[in-house]
C-alpha positions in Angstrom: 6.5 -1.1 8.0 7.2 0.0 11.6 7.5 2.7 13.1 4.5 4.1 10.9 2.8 1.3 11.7 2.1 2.0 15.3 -0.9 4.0 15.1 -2.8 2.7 11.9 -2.2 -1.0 9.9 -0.2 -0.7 7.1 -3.2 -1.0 4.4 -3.8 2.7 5.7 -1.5 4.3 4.7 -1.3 6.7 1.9 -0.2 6.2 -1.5 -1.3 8.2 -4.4 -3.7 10.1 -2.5 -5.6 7.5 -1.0 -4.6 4.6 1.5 -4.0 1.6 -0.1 -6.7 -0.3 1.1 -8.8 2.2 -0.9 -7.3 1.6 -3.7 -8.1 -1.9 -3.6 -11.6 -1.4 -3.3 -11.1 1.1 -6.5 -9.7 -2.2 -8.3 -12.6 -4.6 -7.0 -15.1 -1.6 -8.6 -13.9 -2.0 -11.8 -14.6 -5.4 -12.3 -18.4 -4.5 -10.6 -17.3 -5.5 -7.3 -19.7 -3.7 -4.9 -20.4 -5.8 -1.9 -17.2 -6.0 0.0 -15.8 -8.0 3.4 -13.2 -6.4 5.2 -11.7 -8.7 8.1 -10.2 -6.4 10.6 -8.2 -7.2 13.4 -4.9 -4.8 14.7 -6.2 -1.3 15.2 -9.8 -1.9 13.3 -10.9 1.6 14.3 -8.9 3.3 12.3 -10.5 1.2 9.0 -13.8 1.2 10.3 -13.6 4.9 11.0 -12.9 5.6 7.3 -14.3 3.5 5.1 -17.7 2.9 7.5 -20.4 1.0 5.3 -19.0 1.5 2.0 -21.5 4.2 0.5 -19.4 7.0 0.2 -17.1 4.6 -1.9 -20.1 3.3 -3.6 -19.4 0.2 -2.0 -21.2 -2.1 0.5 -18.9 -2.7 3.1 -18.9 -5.3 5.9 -16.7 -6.2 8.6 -15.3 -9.4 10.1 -12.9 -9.3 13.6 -10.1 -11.5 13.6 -9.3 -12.3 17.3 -6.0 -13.3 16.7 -3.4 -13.2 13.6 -3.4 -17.0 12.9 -2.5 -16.9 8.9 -4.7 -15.8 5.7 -7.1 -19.2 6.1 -8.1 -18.3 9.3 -8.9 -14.7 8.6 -10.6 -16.3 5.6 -12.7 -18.1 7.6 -14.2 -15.0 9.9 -15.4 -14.0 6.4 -17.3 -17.1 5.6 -20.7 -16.1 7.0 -20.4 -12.9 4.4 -20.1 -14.9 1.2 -23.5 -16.5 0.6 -22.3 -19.7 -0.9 -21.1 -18.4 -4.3 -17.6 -17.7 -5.5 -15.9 -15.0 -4.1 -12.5 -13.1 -5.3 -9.8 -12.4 -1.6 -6.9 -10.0 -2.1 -4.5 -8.8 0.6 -4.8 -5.5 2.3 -1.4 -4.2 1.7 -0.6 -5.5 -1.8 -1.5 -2.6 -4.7 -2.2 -4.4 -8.0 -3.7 -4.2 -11.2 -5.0 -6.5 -14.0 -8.2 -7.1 -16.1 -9.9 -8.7 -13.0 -13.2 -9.3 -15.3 -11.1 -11.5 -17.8 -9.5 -13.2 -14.0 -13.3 -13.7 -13.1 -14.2 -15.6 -17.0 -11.0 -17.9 -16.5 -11.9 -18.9 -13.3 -15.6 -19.7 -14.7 -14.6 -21.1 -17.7 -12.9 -23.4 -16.3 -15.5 -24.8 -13.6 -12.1 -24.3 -11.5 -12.7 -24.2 -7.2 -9.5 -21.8 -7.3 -7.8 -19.4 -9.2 -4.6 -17.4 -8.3 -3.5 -14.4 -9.7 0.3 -14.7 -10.5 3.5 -12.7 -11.0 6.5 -13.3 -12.8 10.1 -12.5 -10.8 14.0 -12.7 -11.7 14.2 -14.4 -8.2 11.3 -16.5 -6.9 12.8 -18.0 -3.9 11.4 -15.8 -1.2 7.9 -16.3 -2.6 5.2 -18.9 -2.8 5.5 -20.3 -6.1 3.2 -22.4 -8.6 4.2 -25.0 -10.7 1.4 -25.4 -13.5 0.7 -26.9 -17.0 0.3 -25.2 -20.5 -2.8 -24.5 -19.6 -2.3 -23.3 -16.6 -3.9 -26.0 -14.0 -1.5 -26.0 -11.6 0.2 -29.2 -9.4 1.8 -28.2 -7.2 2.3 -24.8 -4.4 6.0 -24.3 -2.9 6.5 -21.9 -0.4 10.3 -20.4 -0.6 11.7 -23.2 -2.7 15.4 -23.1 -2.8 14.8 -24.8 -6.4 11.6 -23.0 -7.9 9.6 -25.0 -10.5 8.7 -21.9 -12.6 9.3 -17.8 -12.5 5.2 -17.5 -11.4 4.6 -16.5 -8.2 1.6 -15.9 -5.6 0.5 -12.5 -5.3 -2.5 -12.7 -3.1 -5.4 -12.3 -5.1 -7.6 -15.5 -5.5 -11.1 -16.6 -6.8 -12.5 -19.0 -4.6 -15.7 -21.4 -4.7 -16.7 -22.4 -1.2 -14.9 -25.8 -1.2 -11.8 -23.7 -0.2 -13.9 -23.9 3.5 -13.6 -27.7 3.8 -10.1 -27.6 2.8 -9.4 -24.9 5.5 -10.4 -27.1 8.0 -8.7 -30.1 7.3 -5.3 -28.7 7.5 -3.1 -27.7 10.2 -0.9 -24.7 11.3 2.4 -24.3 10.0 5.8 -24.1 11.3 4.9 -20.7 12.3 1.9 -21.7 14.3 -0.6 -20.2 11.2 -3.1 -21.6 9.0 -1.7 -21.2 5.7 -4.3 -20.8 2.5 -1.4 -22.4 0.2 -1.8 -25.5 2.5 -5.4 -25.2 1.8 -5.1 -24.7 -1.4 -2.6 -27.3 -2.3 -5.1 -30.1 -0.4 -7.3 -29.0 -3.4 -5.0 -30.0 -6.0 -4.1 -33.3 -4.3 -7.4 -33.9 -4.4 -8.0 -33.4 -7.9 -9.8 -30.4 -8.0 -9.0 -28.4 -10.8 -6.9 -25.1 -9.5 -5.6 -22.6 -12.4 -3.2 -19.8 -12.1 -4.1 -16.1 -13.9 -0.4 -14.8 -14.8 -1.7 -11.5 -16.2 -0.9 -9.0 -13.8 0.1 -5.6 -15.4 1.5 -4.4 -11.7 2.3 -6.0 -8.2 3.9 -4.7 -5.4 3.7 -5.8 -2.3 3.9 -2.7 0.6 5.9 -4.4 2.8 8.7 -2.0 3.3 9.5 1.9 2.9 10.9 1.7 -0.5 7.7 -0.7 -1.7 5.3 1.9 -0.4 7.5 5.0 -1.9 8.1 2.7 -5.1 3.8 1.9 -5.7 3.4 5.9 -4.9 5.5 6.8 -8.0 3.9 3.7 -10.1 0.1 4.8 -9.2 1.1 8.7 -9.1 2.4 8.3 -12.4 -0.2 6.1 -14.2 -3.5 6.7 -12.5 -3.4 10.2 -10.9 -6.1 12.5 -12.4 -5.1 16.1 -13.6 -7.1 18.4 -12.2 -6.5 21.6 -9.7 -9.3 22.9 -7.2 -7.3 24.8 -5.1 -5.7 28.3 -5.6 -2.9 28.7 -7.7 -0.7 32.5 -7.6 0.8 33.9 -10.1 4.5 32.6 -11.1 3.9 29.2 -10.1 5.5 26.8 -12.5 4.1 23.8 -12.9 5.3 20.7 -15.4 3.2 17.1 -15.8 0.0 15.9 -14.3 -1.0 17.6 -11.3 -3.1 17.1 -8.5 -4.8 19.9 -6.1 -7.4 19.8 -4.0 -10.0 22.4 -3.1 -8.8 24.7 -0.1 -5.0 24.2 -0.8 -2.9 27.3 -1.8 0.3 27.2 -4.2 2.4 30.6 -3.4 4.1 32.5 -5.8 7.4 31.2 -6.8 6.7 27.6 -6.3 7.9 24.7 -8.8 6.7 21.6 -9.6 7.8 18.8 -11.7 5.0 16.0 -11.7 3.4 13.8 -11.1 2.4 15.7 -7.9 -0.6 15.2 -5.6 -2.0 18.0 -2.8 -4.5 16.9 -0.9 -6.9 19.4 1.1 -6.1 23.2 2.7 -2.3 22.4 2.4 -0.2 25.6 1.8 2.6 25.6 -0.2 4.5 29.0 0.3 6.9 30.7 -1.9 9.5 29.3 -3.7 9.0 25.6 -2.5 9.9 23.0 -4.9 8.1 19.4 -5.8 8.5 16.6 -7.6 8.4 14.1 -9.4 6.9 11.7 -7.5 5.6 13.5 -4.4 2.4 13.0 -2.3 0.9 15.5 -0.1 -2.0 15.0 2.5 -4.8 17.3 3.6 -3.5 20.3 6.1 0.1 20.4 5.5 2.3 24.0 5.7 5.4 24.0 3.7 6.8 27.3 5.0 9.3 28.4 2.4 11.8 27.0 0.5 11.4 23.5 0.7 12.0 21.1 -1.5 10.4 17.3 -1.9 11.3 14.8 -4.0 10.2 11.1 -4.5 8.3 11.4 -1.2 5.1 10.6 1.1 4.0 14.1 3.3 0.7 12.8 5.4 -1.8 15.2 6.9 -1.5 17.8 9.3 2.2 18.3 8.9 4.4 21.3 8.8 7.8 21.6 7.2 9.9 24.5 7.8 11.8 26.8 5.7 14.6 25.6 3.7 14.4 21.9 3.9 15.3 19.1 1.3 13.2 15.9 1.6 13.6 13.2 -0.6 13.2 9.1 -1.1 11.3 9.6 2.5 8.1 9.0 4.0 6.9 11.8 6.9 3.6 10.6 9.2 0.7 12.7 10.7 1.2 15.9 12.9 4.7 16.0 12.2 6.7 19.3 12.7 10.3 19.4 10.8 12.4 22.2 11.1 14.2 24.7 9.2 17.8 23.5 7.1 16.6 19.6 7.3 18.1 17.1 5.2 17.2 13.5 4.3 18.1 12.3 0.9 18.2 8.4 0.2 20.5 6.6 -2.3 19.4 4.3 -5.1 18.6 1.1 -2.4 17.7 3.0 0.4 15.1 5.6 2.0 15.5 8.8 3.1 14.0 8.5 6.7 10.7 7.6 7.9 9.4 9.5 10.2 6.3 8.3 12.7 3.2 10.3 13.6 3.7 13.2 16.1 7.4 13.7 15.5 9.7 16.8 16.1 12.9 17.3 14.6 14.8 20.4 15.1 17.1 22.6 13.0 20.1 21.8 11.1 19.6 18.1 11.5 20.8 16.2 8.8 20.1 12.5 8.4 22.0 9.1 7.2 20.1 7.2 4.7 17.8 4.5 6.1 16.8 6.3 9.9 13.7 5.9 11.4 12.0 7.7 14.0 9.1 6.3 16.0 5.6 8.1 16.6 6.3 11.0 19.8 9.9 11.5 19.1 11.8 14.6 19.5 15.1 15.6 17.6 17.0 17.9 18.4 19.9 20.1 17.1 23.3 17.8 16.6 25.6 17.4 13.7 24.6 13.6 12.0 21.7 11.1 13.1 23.2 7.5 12.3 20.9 5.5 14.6 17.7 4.8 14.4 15.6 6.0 17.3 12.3 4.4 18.6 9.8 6.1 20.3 10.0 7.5 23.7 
């Protein structure tokens, strides 16, 4: 997810409104889920920072520091001092889904079972872990990228665990890729008998891994679990279609058009004659001068986009400053641009699908960007 990535992890940032670590904790709350271990490692601040000790998410939070990034089982074992010998449900940082975690948890009981894996069904399995299980869903056997998958089910990275999964993390060894691997531990589990089950209810999975994932689970979320609601200050001869979202302090000038689902987070402006949506989020602090049109899109805080520009299938960082007559339109595959935290881009600058810019650049003036610029 680079070049956004350099100054917060990727579970930061900002779908819907929220990051998508939050909304994770959102999914742990409704199945009662209160007391909560984050393990942190690569830029830790910046979670700490926000979500602190949980209370203002009505959620206990603690925090485990993974020195190094050696695989999920070893960041699943800095967590082991939090879980108080009793079963425990682990689900990845940077992966947005949404079941009926409650009915997860009385499967997993029910069936005295030390694991349970929440699973996904795919057209193409082969660049996934994937589960080959019986009709009632015990599961045999765990293939990582099999060129021949056993079955269409595949890992998603939310699990119930009992605390044998700690013996089996240390028995096994790092991978190919130097990691410790929590299907390896998990699959010493099933050689050894113990019963393993798979949970292939999920109503929604995505993974964040890439700009179109993030813009992708922004739409899905912004169009299924946005509340409608407006705080801030609406003028007179706005139009506005479908579920909307506006936060106190923010201001929607006369003339401007939206098309939701649209969220506005804090004292943002919106001036005249802007146009939004569908499928547009908008952080706390951001100036849209005049004119400007967004579509299918991620604006993050403190940003200001000048007058004229057309913004779509793109994803814009923090303290950004775009100016006047910019274009960025992506095509059905492919994003906009992505543009990193502290950017500039000058007038008249038109970009190629697919261009990123990295945090601290500076663009200016010429006819066509076509390569992708890191920072400087």
């Amino acid at each position: 997810m680079r070049p956004l990535t350099y100054a917060k992890p990727k579970h930061m940032l900002m779908i819907a409104g929220k990051p998508v670590l939050e909304h994770t904790l959102d999914f742990l709350r409704l199945a009662n889920i209160q007391d909560v271990c984050i393990v942190v490692g690569y830029l830790k601040e910046v979670v700490m920072n926000y979500f602190g000790d949980g209370d203002r998410f009505d959620t206990n939070i603690t925090y485990a520091h993974q020195e190094k990034r050696l695989g999920l089982a070893h960041a699943l074992k800095y967590a082991q001092s939090h879980l108080e010998n009793e079963s425990f449900v682990m689900v990845l940082g940077d992966v947005m889904i949404r079941l009926d975690l409650k009915e997860m948890i009385e499967q997993h009981q029910a069936h005295n079972a030390v694991a349970t894996i929440g699973l996904a069904t795919v057209d193409d399995p082969t660049p996934f872990g994937v589960v080959k299980m019986d009709e009632t869903l015990r599961i045999s056997k765990l293939i990582e990228k099999p060129k021949v998958p056993p079955s269409n089910y595949v890992i998603t990275g939310l699990y119930i665990f009992n605390n044998d999964i700690f013996s089996a993390i240390d028995k096994i060894q790092p991978s190919w890729r130097g990691e410790y691997e929590i299907t390896d531990a998990i699959q010493s589990l099933v050689e050894q008998g113990e019963p393993v089950y798979g949970y292939p209810a999920l109503k929604y999975w995505k993974d964040t891994g890439r700009p179109i994932d993030l813009l992708e689970a922004n739409k899905k979320f912004l169009s299924d679990y946005l509340g409608n609601y407006i705080f801030g200050e609406v003028h007179q001869g706005c139009e506005i279609d479908g579920i909307i979202r506006v936060e106190k302090g923010s201001v929607l000038h006369t003339g401007v058009r939206i098309h939701g689902p649209v969220s506005i987070g804090e004292d943002s402006f919106i001036g005249p004659k802007c146009r939004l949506g569908p499928y547009v989020q908008i952080g706390s602090n951001v100036r849209l001068v005049e004119n400007v049109t967004l579509a299918n899109t991620i604006i993050m805080n403190n940003t200001l986009i000048s007058n004229d520009t057309v913004i779509k299938d793109s994803i814009i960082g923090e303290n950004c400053q775009i100016g006047p007559d910019v274009i960025a339109e992506g095509t059905d595959n492919v994003f906009g641009v992505v543009i990193a935290d502290n950017s500039v881009v000058g007038p008249n600058i038109t970009f190629t699908p697919g261009n990123t810019l990295g945090p601290h650049s500076t663009i200016q003036p010429q006819p066509t960007v076509n390569k992708n610029q890191e920072s400087e």
